[in-house]
Structures are given as C-alpha cells and as structure tokens.
VEXVO-306909 format. One record per residue (C-alpha): residue number from 1; y, z, x. Coordinates in nm, 2 decimals. Example, Ala and Ser with C-alpha at 12.3 -4.5 7.8 and 13.67 -1.06 7.14 Angstrom:
BEGIN
+-----+--------+--------+--------+
: num :      y :      z :      x :
+-----+--------+--------+--------+
:   1 :  -0.45 :   0.78 :   1.23 :
:   2 :  -0.11 :   0.71 :   1.37 :
+-----+--------+--------+--------+
END
This chain:
BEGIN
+-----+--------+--------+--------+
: num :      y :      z :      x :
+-----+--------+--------+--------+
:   1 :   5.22 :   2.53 :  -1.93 :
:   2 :   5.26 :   2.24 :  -1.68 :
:   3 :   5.14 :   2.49 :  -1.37 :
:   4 :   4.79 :   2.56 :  -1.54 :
:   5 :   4.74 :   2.18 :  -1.62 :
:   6 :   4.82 :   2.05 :  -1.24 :
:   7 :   4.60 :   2.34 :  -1.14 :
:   8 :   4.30 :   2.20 :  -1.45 :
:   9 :   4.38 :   1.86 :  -1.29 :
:  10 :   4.35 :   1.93 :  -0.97 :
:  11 :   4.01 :   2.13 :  -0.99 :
:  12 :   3.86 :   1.84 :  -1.22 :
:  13 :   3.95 :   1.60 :  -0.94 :
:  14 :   3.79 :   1.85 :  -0.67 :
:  15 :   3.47 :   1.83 :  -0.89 :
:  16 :   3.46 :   1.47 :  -0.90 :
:  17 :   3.47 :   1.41 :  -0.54 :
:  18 :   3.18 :   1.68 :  -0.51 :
:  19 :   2.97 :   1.49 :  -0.71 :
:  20 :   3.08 :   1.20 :  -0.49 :
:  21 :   3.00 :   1.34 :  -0.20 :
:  22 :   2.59 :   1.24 :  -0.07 :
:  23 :   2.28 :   1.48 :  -0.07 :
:  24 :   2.26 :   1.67 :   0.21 :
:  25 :   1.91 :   1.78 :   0.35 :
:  26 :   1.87 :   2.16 :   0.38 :
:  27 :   1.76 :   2.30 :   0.73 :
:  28 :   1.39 :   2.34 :   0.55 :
:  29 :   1.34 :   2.01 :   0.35 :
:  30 :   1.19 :   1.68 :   0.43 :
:  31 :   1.31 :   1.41 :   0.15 :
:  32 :   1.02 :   1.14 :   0.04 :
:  33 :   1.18 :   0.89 :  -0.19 :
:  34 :   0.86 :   0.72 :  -0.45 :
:  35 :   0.96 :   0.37 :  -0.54 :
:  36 :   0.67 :   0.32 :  -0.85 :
:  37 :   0.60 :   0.11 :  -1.15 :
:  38 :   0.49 :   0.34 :  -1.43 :
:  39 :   0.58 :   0.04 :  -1.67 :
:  40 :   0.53 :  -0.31 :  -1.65 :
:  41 :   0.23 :  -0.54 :  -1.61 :
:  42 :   0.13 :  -0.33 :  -1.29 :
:  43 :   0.14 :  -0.01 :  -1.47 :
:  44 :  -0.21 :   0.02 :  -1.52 :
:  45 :  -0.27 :  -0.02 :  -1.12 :
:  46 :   0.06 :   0.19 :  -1.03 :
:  47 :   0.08 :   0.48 :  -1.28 :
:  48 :  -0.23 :   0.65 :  -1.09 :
:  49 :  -0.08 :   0.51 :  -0.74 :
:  50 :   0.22 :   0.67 :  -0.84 :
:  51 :   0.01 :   0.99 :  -0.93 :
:  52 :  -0.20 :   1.01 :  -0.63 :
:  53 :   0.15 :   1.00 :  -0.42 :
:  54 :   0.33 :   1.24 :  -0.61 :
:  55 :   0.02 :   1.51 :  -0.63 :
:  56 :  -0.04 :   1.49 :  -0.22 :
:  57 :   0.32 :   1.61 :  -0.19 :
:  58 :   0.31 :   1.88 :  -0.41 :
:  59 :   0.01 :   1.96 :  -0.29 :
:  60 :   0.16 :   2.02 :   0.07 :
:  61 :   0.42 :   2.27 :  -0.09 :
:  62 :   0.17 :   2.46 :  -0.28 :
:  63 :  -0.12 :   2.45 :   0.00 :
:  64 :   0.05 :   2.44 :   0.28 :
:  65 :   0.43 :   2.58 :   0.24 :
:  66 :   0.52 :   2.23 :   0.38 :
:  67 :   0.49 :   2.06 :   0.69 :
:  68 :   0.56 :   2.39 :   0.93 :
:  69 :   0.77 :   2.54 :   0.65 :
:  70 :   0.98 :   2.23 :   0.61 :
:  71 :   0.96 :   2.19 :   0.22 :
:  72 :   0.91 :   1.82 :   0.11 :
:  73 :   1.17 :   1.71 :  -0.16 :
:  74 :   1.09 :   1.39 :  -0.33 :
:  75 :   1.26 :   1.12 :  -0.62 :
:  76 :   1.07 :   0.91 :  -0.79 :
:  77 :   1.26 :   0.52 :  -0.90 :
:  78 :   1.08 :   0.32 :  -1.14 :
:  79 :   1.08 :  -0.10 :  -1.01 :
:  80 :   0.85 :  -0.24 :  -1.30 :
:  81 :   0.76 :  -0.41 :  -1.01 :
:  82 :   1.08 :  -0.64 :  -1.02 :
:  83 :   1.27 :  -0.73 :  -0.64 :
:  84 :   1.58 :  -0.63 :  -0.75 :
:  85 :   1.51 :  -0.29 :  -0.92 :
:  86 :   1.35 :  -0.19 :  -0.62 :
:  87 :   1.62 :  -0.33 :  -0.42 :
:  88 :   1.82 :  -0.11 :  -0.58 :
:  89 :   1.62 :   0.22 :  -0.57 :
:  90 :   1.59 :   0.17 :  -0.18 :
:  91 :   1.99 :   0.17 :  -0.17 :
:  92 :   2.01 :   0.50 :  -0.43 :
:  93 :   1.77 :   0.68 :  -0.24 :
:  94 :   1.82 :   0.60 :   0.13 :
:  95 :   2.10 :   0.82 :   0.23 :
:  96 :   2.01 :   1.14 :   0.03 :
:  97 :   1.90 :   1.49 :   0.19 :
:  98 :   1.97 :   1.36 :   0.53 :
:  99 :   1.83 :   1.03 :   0.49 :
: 100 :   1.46 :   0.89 :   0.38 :
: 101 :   1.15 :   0.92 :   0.58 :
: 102 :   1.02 :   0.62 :   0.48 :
: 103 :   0.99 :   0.39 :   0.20 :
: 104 :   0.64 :   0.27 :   0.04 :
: 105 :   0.78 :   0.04 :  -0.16 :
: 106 :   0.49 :  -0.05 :  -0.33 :
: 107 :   0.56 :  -0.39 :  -0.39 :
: 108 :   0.50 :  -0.70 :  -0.15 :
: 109 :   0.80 :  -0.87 :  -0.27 :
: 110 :   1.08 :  -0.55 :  -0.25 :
: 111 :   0.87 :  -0.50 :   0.13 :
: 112 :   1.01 :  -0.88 :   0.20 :
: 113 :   1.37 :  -0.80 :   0.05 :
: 114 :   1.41 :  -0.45 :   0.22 :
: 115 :   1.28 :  -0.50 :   0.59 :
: 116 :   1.61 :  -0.67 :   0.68 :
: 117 :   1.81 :  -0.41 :   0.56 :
: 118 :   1.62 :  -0.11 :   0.63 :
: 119 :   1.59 :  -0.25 :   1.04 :
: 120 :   2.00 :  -0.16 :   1.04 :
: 121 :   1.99 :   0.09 :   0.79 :
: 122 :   1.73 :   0.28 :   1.08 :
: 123 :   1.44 :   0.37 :   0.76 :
: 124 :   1.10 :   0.29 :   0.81 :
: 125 :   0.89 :   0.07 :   0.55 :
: 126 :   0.56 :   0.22 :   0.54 :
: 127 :   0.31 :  -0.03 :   0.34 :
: 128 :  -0.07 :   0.07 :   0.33 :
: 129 :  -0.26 :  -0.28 :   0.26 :
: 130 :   0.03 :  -0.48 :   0.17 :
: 131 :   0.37 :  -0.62 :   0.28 :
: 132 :   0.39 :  -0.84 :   0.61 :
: 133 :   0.11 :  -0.90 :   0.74 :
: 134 :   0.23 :  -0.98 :   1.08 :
: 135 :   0.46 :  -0.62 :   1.07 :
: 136 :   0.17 :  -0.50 :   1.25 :
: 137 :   0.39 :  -0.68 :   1.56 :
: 138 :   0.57 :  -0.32 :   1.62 :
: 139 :   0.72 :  -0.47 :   1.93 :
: 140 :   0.94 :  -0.72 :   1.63 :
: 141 :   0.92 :  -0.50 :   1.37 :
: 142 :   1.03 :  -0.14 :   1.55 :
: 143 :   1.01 :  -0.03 :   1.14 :
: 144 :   0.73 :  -0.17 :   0.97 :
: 145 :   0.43 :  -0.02 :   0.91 :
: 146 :   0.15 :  -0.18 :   0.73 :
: 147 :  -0.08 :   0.13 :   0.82 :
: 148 :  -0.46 :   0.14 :   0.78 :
: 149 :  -0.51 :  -0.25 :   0.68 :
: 150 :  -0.26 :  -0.61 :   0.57 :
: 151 :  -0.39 :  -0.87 :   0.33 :
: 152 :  -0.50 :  -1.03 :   0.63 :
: 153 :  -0.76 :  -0.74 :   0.71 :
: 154 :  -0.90 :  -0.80 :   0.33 :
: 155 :  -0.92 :  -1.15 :   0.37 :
: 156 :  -1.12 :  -1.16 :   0.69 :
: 157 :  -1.29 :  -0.89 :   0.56 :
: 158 :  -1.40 :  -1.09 :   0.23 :
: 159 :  -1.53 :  -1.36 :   0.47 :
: 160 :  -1.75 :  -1.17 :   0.65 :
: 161 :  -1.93 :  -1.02 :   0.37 :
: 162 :  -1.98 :  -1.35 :   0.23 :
: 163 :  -2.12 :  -1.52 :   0.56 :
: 164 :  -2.39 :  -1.25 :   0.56 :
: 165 :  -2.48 :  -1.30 :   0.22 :
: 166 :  -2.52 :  -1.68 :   0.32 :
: 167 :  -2.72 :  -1.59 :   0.61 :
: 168 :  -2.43 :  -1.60 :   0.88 :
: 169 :  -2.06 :  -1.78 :   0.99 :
: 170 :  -2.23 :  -2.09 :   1.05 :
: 171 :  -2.38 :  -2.13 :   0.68 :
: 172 :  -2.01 :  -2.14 :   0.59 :
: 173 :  -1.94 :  -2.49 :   0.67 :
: 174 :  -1.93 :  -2.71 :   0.36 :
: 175 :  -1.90 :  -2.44 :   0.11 :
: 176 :  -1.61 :  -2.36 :  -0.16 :
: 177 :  -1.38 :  -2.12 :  -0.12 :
: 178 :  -1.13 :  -2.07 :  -0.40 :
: 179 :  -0.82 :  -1.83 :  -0.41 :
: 180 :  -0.70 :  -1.72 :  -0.73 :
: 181 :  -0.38 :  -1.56 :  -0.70 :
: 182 :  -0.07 :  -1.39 :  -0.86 :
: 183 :   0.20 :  -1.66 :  -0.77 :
: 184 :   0.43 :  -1.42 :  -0.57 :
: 185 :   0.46 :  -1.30 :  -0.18 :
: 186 :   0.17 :  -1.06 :  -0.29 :
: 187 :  -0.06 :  -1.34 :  -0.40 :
: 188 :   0.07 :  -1.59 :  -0.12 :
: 189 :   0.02 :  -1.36 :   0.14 :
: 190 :  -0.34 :  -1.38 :   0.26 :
: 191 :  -0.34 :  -1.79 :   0.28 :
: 192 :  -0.20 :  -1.79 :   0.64 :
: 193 :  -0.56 :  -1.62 :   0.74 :
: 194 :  -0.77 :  -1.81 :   0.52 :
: 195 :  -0.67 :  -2.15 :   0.65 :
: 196 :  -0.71 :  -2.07 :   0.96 :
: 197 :  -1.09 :  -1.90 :   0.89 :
: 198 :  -1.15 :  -2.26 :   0.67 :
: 199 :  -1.07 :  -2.43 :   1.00 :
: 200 :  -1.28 :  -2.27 :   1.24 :
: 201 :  -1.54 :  -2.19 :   0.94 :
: 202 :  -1.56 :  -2.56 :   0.78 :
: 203 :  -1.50 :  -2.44 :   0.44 :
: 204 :  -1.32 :  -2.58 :   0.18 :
: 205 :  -1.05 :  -2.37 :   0.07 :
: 206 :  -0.92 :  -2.43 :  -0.32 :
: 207 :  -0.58 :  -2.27 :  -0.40 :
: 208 :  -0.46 :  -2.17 :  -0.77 :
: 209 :  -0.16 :  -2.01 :  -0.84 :
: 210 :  -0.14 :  -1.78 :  -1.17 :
: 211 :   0.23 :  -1.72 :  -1.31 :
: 212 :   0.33 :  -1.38 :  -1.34 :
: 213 :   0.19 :  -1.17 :  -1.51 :
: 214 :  -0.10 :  -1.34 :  -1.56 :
: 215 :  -0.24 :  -1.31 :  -1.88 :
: 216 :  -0.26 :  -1.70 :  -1.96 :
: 217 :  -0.53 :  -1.82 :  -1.69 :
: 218 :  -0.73 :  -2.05 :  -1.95 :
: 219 :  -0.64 :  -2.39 :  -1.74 :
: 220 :  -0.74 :  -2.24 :  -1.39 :
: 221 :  -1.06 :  -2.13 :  -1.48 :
: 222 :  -1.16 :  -2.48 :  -1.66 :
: 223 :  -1.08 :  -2.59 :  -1.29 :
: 224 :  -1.30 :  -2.36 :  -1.15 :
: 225 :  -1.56 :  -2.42 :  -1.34 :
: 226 :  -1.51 :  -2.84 :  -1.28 :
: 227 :  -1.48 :  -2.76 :  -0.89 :
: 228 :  -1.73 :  -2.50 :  -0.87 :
: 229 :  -1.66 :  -2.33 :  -0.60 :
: 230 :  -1.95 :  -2.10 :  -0.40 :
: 231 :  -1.74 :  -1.76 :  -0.47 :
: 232 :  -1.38 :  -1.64 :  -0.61 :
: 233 :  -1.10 :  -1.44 :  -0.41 :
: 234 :  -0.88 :  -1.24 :  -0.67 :
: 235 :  -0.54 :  -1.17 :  -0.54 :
: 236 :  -0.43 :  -0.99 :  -0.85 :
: 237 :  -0.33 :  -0.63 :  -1.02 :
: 238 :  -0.23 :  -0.50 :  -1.31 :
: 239 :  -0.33 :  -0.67 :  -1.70 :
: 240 :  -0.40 :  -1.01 :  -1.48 :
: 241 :  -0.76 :  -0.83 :  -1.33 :
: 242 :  -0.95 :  -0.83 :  -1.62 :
: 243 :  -0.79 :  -1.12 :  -1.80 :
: 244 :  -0.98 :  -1.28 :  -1.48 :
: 245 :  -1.30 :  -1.17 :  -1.51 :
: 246 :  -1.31 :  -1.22 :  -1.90 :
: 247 :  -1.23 :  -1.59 :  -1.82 :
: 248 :  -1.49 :  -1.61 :  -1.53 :
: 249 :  -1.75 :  -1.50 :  -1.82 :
: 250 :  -1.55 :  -1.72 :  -2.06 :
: 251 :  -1.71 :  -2.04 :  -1.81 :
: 252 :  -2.02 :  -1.88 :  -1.69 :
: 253 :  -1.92 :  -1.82 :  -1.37 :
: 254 :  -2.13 :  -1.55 :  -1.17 :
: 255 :  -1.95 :  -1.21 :  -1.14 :
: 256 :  -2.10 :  -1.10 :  -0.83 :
: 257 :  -1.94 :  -1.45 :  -0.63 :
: 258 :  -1.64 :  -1.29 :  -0.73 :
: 259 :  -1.44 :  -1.07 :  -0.51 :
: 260 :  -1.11 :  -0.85 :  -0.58 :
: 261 :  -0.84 :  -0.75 :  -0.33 :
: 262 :  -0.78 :  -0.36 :  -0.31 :
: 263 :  -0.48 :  -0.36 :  -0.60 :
: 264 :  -0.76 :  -0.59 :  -0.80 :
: 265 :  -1.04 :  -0.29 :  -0.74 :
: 266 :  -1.01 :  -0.02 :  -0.96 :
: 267 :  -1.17 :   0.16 :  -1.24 :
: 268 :  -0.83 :   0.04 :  -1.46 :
: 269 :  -0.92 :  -0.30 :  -1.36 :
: 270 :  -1.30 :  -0.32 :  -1.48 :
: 271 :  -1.39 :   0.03 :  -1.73 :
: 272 :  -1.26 :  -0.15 :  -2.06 :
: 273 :  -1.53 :  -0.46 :  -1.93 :
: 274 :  -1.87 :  -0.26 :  -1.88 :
: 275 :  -2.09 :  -0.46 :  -1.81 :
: 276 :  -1.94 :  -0.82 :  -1.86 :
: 277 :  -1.76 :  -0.76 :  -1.53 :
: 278 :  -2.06 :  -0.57 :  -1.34 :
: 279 :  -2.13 :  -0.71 :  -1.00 :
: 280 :  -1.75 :  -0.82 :  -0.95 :
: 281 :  -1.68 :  -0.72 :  -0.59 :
: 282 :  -1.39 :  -0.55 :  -0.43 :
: 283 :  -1.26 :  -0.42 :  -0.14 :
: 284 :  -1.16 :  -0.09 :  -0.01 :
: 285 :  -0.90 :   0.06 :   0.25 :
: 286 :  -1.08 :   0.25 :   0.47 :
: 287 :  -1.36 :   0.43 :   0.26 :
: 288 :  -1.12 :   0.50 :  -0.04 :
: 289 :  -1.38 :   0.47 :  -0.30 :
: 290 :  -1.54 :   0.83 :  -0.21 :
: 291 :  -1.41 :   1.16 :  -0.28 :
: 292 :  -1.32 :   1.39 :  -0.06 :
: 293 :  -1.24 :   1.80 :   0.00 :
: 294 :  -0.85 :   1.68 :  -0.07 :
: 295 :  -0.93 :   1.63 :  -0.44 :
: 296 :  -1.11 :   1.96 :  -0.49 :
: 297 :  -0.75 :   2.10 :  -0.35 :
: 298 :  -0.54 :   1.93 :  -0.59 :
: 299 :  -0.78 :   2.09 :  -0.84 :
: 300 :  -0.73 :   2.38 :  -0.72 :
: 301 :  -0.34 :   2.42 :  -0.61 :
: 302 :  -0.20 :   2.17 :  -0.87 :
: 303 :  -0.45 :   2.08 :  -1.18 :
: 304 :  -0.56 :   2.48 :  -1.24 :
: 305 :  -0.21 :   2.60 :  -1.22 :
: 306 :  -0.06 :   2.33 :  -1.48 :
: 307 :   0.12 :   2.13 :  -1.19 :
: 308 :  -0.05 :   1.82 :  -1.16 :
: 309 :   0.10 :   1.47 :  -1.18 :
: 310 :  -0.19 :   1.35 :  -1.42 :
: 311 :  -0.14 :   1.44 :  -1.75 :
: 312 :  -0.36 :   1.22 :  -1.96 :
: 313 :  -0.68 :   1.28 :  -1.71 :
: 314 :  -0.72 :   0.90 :  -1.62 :
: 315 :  -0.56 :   0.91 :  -1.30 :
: 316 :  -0.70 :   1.20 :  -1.11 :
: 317 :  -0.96 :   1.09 :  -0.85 :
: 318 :  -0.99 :   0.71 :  -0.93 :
: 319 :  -0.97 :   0.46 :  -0.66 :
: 320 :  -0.57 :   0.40 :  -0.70 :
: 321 :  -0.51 :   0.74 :  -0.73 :
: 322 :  -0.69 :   0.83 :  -0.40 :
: 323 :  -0.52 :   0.56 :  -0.19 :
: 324 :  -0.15 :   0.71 :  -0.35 :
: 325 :  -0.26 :   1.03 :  -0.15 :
: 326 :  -0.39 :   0.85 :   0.12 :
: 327 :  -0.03 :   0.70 :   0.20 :
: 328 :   0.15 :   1.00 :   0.10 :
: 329 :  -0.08 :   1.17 :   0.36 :
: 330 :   0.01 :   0.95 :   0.68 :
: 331 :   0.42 :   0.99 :   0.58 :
: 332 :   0.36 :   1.35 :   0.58 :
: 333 :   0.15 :   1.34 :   0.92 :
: 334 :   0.44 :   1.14 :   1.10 :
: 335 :   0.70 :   1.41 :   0.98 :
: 336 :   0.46 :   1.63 :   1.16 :
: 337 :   0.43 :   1.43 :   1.45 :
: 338 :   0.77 :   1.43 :   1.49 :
: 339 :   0.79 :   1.75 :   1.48 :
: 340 :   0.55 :   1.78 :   1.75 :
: 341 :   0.84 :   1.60 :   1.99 :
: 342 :   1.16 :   1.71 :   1.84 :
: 343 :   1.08 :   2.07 :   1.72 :
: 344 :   0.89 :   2.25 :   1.46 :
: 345 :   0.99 :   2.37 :   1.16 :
: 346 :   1.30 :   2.17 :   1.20 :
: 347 :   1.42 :   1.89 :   0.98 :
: 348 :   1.34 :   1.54 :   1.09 :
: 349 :   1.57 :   1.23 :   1.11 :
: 350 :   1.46 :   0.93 :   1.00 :
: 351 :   1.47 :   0.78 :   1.36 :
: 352 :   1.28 :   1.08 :   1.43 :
: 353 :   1.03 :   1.02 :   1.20 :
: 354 :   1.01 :   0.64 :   1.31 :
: 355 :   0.87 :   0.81 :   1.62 :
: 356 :   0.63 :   0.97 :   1.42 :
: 357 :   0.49 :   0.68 :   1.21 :
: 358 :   0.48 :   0.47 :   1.57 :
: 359 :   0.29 :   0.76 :   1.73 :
: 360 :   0.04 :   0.88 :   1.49 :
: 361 :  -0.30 :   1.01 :   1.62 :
: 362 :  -0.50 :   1.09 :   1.31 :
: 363 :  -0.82 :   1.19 :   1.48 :
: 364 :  -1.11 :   1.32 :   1.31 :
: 365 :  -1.07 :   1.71 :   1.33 :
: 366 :  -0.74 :   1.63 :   1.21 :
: 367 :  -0.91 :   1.42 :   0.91 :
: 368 :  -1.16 :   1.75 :   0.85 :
: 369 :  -0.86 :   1.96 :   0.81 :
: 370 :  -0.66 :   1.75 :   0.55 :
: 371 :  -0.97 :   1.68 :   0.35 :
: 372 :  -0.99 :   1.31 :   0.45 :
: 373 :  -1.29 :   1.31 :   0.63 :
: 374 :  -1.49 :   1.11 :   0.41 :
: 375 :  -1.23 :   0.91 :   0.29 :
: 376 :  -1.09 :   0.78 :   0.57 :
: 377 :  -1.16 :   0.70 :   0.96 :
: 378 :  -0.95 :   0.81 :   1.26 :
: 379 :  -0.63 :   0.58 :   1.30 :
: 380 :  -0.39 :   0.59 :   1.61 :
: 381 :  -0.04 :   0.37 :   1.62 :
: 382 :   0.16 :   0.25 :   1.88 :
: 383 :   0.46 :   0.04 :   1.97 :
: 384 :   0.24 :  -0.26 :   2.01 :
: 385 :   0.01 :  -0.17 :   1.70 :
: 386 :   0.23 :  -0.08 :   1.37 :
: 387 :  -0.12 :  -0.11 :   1.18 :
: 388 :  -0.37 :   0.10 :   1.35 :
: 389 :  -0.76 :   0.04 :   1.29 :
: 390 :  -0.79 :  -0.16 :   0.99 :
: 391 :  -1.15 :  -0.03 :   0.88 :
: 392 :  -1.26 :  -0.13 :   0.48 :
: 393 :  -1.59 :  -0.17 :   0.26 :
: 394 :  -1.70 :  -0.37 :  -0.05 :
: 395 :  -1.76 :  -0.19 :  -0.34 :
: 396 :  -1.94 :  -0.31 :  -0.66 :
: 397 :  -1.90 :  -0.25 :  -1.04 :
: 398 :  -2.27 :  -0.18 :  -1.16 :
: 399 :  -2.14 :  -0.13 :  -1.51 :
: 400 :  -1.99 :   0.23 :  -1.49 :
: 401 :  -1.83 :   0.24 :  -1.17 :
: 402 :  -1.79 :   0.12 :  -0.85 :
: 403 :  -2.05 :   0.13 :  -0.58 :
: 404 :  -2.03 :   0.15 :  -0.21 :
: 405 :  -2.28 :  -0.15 :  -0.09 :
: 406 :  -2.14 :  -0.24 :   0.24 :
: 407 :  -2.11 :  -0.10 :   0.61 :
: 408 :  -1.79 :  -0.04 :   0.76 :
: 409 :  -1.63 :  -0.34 :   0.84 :
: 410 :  -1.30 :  -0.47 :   1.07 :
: 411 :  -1.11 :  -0.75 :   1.07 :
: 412 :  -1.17 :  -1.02 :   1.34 :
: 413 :  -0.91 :  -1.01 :   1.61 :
: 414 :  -1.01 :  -1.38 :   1.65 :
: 415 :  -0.86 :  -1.50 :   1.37 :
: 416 :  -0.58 :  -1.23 :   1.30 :
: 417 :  -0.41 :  -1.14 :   1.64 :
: 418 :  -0.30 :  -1.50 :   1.70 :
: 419 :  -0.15 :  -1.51 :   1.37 :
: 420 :   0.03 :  -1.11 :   1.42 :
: 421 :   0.17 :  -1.28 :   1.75 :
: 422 :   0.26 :  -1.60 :   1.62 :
: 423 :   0.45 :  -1.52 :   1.29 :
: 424 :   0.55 :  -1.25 :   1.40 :
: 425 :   0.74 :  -1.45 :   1.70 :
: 426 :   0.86 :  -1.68 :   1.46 :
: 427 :   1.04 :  -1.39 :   1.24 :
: 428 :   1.20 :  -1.24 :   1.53 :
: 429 :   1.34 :  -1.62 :   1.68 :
: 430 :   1.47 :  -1.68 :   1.27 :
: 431 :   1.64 :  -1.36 :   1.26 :
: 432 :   1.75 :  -1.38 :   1.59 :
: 433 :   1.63 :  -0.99 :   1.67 :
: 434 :   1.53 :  -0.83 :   2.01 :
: 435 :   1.15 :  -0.83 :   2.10 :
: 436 :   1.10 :  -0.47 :   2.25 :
: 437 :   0.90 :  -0.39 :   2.58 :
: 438 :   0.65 :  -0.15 :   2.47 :
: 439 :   0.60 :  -0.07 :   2.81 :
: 440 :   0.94 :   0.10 :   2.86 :
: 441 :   0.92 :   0.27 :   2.53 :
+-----+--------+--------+--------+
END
C-alpha cells in the first residue's frame, strides 16, 4: 500500500509544479494582455473601450487568420481603475505566452506606476491620448508610447479652437480659462501645457480640482459661476461627465463654452442629457467620431456569427468603442511590423515588437486596407517620435449625438516640443537612465 501512495504523492506533486510552471507562447500565437475597467465609476467610459479592444482582436482571428497566421491570444484584468489592481494585472500578465506585446493600461495613474518597471521588465506601454505626456521623448522612454495624441495634444488643441472662435491667438489675452479636473495624474496632466499657453497667450488660467469620482461638484461650479470664466476645460470620465454638465446648467453656464477631453466625449457621457447638454464640446483622436469599413467587418465576422464582445448593443460603434479598436489596431500593426524585420509568420518577442511600435508606418493604403481610412490619418513613429502625428477634431452634441464641426487640427510644436524635451530630460536625470542616440539606432 505504501508503493501506490509515494507513487499518488509523487504524481500530485509533478502536477503542482506544472501548474507552477509559466505560459508558454505557441510557435503560432501572439499574447495581448487587456487591462480594463468594466466596473467602477469609469465603467460607463471603459466597458465599450474594453469592447472596441477586445472585438478588433477577434476580429483579426476571424478575418484575417491572424497577423500572417500568428493567432492573437488575449486576457482580460479588471483595474476598476484603481493603481494597484492594475499594478497587479501588469505583473500576472507580463510573462505569459512568451511575454506581453504591450500593455494599454488604460489608466493614467497605473501608466505612471508601470513605466519604471516595465523599462527593466523589456514591455512596452502603449497609451493612445493618455499617460506621459512627455513619453513622446522615445530617445528617454525607449518603451512608451503615447501613439496618435497626449493630453498635451488636446489641450493645445482646445486652445486653438477657442482662439478662432474669439477671432484669433491675440483676442486671448485677458480672458478666463478654467480647468475642471478629476484630481488624479489623469486630471493633472494637461496643466504643464496650459501654463505655458496662458503665458504666451495672456490668459488667465483658473484651476479646480474634483475628488474622485466626482459626483459631488456643487462647491466648484458656485465658483465658476462667481469667477465666470470665458469657457470650461473638462478633464473628466466616467459618472463625473454628466454630473458636470448638469451643474453647468444647475448655474446657467453656456454649454457650448464648455469643452470635454476625449475620455469626457462620448455618447455614455451626454445621451441620458438630450438636450440640457447640447452644444457641450469635445475632442477627438484623430477622426474617431466617424465610422468606418472596420465596423461593417465586425458586423460581419463577429456580431452575425454570435461572437461579438457587445452584448447589450450600447457599445458597438460609439465613440469609446471605436477608439478601443483603434489601439488594438496599432498593437496588432507593430506585431506585423516586426514581423516584417524578424520573420513572418513567426512569433514575436516583446523586444521585437518594441521595434515594431518604434517603427510603425501606417500609411494610407495601409489605413484603406484595415478599414481605418476615415477614421484615422496616416501615423509614422520613430526613435525620436514615440507619439507620431497627433491629428484630432471637435465634435459637438446637437441633442442626439455628436457632430463633427471642426477641420483637422495639430498640436503646436511651439508650445509642446519644449515641454516633450524638457520634462522629458528631467525624468531621465531623476531616474538616472541612459538618453539613447537615435542616430545610432
């Protein structure tokens, strides 16, 4: 009797060190790990983020058999938004199949509690219109990628649209500019730009912070309407978006003075409102509030075969949900430009697919393939440029949905490359890193 039990014990401890032992990637499969927030004051901006991610994905295993046959695999981790969850969903998912391709992390705050790690871990943080804004420094951060646009880009961007409504950057000087803004990195970030533009501008800049997660604002807007500022900047998402603009109609204050950032610019934020909130303003990455010949795919390969990530019909095709494909369409294009260096149909490391993200050339055949053509304009990366071209529009709630009312716009290198050098300089001296020679690389 004592034989079969050694022989039960042994096998029993065999197992356990299997199950001990990390994910390995298969020859054919690609691993994208999702950090989202499905729950949480967010949820309402990230559970069609989360969709739009999830459904491009699928929809280059059904459509496409992959990226050159190399099957994507993917994990999702719910954060709530919190640091530390998604702290801890970046150190569960980082090693397994063969190591992430990158991380969206979804979050400003886990972007500022992950680069450290993730720079000697060797996985790239990809953040489309968030994070660092000064990541677009690749030559400091070799693997940040704030692709497409930063809080910076929307910032500048919101200026410009409101000097031409004034009559030009000179009719700036003397008016109010006030920032109201979720009281996190998120909501902090886009100061460093607007300081500087109130500077060389002459406007006054007013600052109020809103504690997380933002559903008592009552005080702030009795300030606004005592300081009276000439328009609003909303740094906000989630439940705090339309607590905001039922407050500004609480005190009278004009809805189209009143601009959103991207997270803040959704049909979530505004449909429950109708018309108390229509000519709020808001901001899009590239052209994100269109639709494009992607969509009618995931119709087609996911939604009419039962496979789609939407289930209760509010996500598919909305503003969030498009920019979730959007980002889930640039990791997949760096796995494919790696592929281009380091062989096709092969699976890609994650230094490999650093490569990728730093050498992306998303021209516009390339866009008319995918189904991004009207979505989105070409972007290119380099070691110098982490960002690419940082093209967005203004949009405008008319009641029952958004409105594209503005040109294409960019951000003014006047006002943001000095601050991409300058901080970005400082980060590298604090954490005593390397500055790389893009010319050697």
């Amino acid at each position: 009797m004592k034989y079969p039990l050694k022989i039960t014990a042994a096998v029993a401890i065999a197992a356990a060190a299997l199950t001990s032992i990390p994910t390995v990637a298969s020859a054919a499969e690609e691993f994208v790990p999702l950090l989202v927030y499905r729950t949480g004051s967010f949820a309402p901006l990230g559970i069609p983020w989360a969709d739009g991610k999830l459904d491009y994905l699928k929809l280059v295993n059904e459509r496409d058999g992959g990226v050159n046959g190399v099957k994507i695999v993917y994990e999702e981790c719910e954060t709530a938004y919190s640091t530390d969850k998604g702290v801890e969903c970046y150190e569960r998912l980082k090693d397994k199949f063969g190591g992430a391709t990158g991380f969206d992390t979804q979050s400003t705050g886990i972007t500022f509690a992950v680069t450290d790690r993730a720079m000697v871990d060797g996985h790239a943080v990809v953040t489309m219109g968030y994070g660092l804004s000064q990541s677009a420094n690749g030559a400091v951060f070799k693997w940040n990628f704030p692709l497409l646009g930063t809080y910076w880009t929307a910032a500048d961007v919101m200026i410009q649209d409101i000097a031409k409504k004034v009559g030009g950057e000179d009719k700036l000087k003397d008016k109010k500019i006030a920032l109201v803004y979720h009281d996190s990195p998120f909501g902090k970030e886009p100061i460093a730009l607007l300081e500087e533009r109130a500077k060389a501008n002459g406007f006054e800049l007013q600052l109020y912070p809103v504690t997380a997660p933002g559903v008592e604002q009552k005080s702030t807007w009795l300030q606004i309407r005592k300081s009276k500022p000439d328009f609003v900047l909303l740094w906000s998402a989630g439940i705090m978006t339309p607590t905001a603009i039922r407050e500004a109609q609480g005190i009278g204050y004009p809805r189209d003075q009143m601009y959103g950032i991207w997270w803040a610019s959704s049909e979530t934020d505004v449909q429950d409102l109708g018309d108390a909130a229509k000519g709020y303003n808001g901001i899009t990455i590239h052209n994100s509030a269109e639709h494009g010949r992607v969509h009618d795919d995931a119709k087609k390969y996911l939604y009419d075969k039962g496979l789609g990530s939407d289930t209760t019909g509010k996500s598919f095709g909305s503003l969030a949900y498009t920019r979730g494909m959007m980002i889930s369409m640039l990791q997949v294009e760096a796995i494919r430009t790696a592929q281009e260096k380091y062989g096709k149909g092969k699976h890609m490391t994650p230094e490999q697919v650093r490569w990728g993200y730093e050498n992306l050339n998303v021209d516009q055949a390339r866009l008319e393939t995918l189904g991004f053509a009207q979505l989105m304009r070409p972007v290119k990366t380099t070691c110098e440029d982490h960002m690419g071209d940082d093209w967005a529009r203004i949009i405008q709630w008319n009641g029952k949905k958004f409105d594209v009312v503005s040109d294409w716009y960019q951000s003014n290198p006047k006002y943001v490359n000095p601050l991409i050098k300058t901080l970005g300089d400082k980060y590298a001296a604090e954490k005593k890193l390397q500055v790389r020679d893009c010319t050697k690389e």
